[in-house]
C-alpha positions as CSV (number, residue, x, y, z in Angstrom):
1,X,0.0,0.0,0.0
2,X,2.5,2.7,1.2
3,X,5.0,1.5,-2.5
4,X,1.7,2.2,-4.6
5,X,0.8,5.8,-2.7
6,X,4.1,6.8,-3.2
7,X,4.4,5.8,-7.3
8,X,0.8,7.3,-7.0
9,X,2.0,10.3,-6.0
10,X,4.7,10.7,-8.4
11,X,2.2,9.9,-11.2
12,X,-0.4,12.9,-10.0
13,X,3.0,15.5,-10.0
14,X,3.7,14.0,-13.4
15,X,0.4,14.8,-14.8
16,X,-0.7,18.0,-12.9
17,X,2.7,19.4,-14.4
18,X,1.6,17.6,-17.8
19,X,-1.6,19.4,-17.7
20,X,0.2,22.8,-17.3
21,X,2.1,22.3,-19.8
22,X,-0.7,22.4,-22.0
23,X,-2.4,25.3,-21.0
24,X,0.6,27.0,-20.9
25,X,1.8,26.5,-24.8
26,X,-1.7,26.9,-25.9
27,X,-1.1,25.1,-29.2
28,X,-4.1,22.7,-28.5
29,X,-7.2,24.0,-27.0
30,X,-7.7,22.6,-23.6
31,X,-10.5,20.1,-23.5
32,X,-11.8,17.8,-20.7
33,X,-10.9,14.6,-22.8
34,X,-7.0,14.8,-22.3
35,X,-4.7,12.0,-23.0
36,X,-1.5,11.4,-21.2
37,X,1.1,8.8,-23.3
38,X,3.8,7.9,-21.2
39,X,6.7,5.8,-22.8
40,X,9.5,4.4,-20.8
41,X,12.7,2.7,-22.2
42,X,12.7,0.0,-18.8
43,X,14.3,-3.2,-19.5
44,X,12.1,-6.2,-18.0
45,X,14.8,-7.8,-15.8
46,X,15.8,-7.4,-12.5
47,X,14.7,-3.7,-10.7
48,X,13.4,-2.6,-13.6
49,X,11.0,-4.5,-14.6
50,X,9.9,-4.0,-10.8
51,X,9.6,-0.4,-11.9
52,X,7.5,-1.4,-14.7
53,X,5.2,-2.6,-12.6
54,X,5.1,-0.2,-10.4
55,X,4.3,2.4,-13.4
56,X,1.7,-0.2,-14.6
57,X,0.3,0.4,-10.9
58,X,0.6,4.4,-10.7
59,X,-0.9,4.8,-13.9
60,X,-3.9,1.9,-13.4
61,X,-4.4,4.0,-10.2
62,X,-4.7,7.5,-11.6
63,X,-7.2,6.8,-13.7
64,X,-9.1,5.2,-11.2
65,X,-9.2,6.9,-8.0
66,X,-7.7,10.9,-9.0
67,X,-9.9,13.5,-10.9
68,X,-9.0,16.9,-11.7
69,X,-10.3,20.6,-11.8
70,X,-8.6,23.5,-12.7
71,X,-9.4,26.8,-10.6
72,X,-8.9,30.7,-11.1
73,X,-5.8,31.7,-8.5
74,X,-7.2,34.4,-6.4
75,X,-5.1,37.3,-6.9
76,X,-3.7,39.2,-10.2
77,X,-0.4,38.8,-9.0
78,X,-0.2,35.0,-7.7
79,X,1.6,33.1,-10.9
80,X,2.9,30.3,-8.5
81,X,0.7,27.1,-9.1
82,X,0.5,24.9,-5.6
83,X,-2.2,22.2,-6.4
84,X,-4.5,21.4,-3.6
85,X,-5.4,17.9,-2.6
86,X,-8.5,16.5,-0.9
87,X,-11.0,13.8,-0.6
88,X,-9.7,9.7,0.2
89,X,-7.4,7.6,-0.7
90,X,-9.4,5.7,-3.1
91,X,-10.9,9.4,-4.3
92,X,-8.9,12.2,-4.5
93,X,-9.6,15.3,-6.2
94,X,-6.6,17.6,-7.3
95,X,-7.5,21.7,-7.4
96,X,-4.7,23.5,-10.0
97,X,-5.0,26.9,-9.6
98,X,-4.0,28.7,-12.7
99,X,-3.2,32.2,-13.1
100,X,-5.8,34.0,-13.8
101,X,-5.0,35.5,-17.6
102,X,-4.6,31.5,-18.4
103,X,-8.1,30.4,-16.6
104,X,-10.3,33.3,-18.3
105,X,-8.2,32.0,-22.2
106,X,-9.9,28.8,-21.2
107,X,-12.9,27.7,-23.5
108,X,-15.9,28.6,-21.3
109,X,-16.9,24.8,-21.2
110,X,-14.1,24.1,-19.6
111,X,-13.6,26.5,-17.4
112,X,-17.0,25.6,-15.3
113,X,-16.5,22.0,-15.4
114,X,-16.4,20.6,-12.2
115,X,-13.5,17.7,-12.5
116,X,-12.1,15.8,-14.9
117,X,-10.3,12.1,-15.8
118,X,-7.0,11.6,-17.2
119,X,-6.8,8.7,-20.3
120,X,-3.3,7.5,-20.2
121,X,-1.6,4.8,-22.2
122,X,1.7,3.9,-20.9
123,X,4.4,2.2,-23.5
124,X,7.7,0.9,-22.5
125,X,10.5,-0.6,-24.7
126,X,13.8,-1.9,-23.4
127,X,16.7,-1.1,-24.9
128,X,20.1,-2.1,-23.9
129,X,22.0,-5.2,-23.0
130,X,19.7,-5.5,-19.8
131,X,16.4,-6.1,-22.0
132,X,18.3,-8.6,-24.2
133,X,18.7,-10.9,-20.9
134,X,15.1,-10.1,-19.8
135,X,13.9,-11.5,-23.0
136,X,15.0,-14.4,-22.1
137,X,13.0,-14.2,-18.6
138,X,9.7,-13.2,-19.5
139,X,10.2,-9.7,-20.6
140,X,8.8,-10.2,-23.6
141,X,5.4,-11.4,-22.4
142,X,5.5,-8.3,-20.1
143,X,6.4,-5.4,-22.8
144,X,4.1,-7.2,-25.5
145,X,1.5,-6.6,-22.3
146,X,2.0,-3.3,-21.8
147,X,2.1,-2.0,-25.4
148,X,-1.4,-3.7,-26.5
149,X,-2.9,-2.0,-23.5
150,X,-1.4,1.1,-24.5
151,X,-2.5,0.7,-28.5
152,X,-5.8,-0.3,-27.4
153,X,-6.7,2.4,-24.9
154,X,-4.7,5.2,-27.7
155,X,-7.2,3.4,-30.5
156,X,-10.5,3.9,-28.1
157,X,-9.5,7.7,-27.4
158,X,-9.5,8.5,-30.8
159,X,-12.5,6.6,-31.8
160,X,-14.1,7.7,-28.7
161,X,-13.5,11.3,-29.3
162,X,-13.4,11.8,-33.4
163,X,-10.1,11.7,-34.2
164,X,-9.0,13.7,-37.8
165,X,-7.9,11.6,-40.5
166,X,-4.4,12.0,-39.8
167,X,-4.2,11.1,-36.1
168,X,-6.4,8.0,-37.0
169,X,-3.8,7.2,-39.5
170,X,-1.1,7.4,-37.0
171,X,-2.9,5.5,-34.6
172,X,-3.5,2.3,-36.7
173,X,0.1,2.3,-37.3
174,X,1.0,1.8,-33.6
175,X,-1.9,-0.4,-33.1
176,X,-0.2,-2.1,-36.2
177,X,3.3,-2.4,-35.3
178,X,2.6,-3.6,-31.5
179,X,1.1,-6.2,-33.4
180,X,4.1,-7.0,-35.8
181,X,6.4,-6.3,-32.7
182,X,5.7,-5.6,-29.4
183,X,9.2,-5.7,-28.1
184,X,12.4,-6.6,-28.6
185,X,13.6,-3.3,-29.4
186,X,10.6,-2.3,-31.4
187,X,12.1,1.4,-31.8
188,X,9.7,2.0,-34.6
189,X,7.1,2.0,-31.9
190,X,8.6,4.8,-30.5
191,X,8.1,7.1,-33.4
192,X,4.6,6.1,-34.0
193,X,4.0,6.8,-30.7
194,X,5.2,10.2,-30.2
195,X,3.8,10.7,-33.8
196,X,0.1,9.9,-33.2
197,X,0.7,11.6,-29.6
198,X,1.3,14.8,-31.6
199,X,-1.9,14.1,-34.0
200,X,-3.8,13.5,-31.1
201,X,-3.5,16.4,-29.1
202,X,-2.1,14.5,-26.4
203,X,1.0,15.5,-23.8
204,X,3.9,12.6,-24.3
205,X,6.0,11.9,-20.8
206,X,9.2,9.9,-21.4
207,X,10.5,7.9,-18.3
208,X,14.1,7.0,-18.3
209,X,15.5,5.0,-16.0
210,X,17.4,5.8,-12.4
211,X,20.4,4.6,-13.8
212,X,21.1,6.9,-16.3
213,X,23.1,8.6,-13.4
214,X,26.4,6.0,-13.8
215,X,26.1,5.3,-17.5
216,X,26.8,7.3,-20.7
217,X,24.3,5.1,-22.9
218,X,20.9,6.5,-22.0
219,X,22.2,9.8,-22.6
220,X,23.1,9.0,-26.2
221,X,20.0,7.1,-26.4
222,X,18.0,10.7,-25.7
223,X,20.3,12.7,-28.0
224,X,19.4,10.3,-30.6
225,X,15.7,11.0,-29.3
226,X,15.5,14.3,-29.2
227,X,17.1,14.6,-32.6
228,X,14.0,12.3,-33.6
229,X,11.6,14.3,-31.8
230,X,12.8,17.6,-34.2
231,X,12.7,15.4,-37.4
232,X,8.8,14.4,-36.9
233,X,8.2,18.0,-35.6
234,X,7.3,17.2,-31.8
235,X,7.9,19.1,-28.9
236,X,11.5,19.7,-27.4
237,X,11.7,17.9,-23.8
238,X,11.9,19.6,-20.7
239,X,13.6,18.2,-17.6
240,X,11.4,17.2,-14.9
241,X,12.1,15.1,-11.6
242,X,12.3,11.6,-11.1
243,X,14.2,11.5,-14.7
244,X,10.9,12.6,-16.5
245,X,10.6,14.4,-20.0
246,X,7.5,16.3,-20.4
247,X,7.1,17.1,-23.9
């Protein structure tokens, strides 16, 4: 209980920044039906495929239990944003005040509803020596798991909510190539990710690993990334805690 409240907790900063985020680039027009993708780059052996499983848990959990609603801040002046918590465990409501030029740019639907749920699909793909041992342990069956969840729930939200041409496009081709490849260093997965993210209107998180502290590869790996991320015209990431890209 106390491991899955504090991943929990982690996943509301995550989002509640996420959610900022958006209002705050006002490229997309802030709607109730908001999609987080998440895609992590854990390898499913050892710790880490213990920390897959606690993301499967944080994220399973926000949905469930945590709704949002964002308030006007009180004064002109306040531009600090302190989200307030209340309710139970198993329901908890998260206030974000936002300053008030940003609230009163809000589409007026939006700015009186009450609360709202967070869709998130959560995508991992290992990709160094560690997740070439750990498909030989099950890792396969876990990421092959994970990313069909994730397809299918990315699939429903833009069925569910009239997706353009394009972004349905970009969808099928994820929910295609989790099922050519849903692992094994599927980096092709990545790219349709991010891209039907971006078609989507959705906010992209990546997660990197805790380890990226004591070894030059993951850096390289996000170079490479970010270099991606400019070719297909996605956002540039900014550095969050917990090793966390919000893009």
């Amino acid at each position: 209980m106390i491991r899955t409240d504090f991943v929990l907790s982690q996943a509301i900063t995550i989002t509640t920044t996420a959610i900022l985020n958006r209002i705050q680039k006002r490229e997309h027009p802030f709607t109730e039906n908001f999609l987080l993708v998440i895609f992590s780059f854990l390898s499913a052996y050892g710790d880490e495929r213990g920390m897959i499983e606690d993301a499967i848990e944080a994220w399973r959990c926000l949905e469930q239990r945590v709704r949002f609603r964002l308030v006007r801040a009180p004064s002109a002046i306040c531009r600090t944003c302190i989200p307030m918590i209340s309710g139970s465990r198993s329901n908890l409501k998260v206030a974000i005040p936002l300053p008030q030029d940003y609230f009163d740019a809000l589409p007026d639907d939006t700015k009186w509803t009450s609360e709202f749920g967070v869709v998130t699909a959560y995508f991992n793909i290992g990709v160094n020596h560690e997740a070439t041992f750990g498909q030989s342990f099950g890792g396969i069956a876990v990421e092959s798991s994970v990313n069909q969840d994730a397809a299918d729930k990315m699939n429903m939200f833009a069925n569910r909510n009239d997706a353009s041409q394009r972004a349905r496009e970009a969808v099928m081709e994820v929910v295609n190539e989790v099922s050519s490849e849903p692992s094994r260093k599927n980096l092709n997965l990545f790219e349709w990710v991010m891209k039907a993210s971006e078609q989507l209107g959705a906010e992209s998180v990546i997660s990197c690993k805790t380890k990226i502290v004591s070894s030059p590869f993951p850096w390289a790996i996000f170079y490479l990334i970010s270099q991606r991320f400019r070719q297909i015209g996605a956002f540039s990431p900014s550095f969050l805690p917990f090793f966390y890209f919000v893009l």
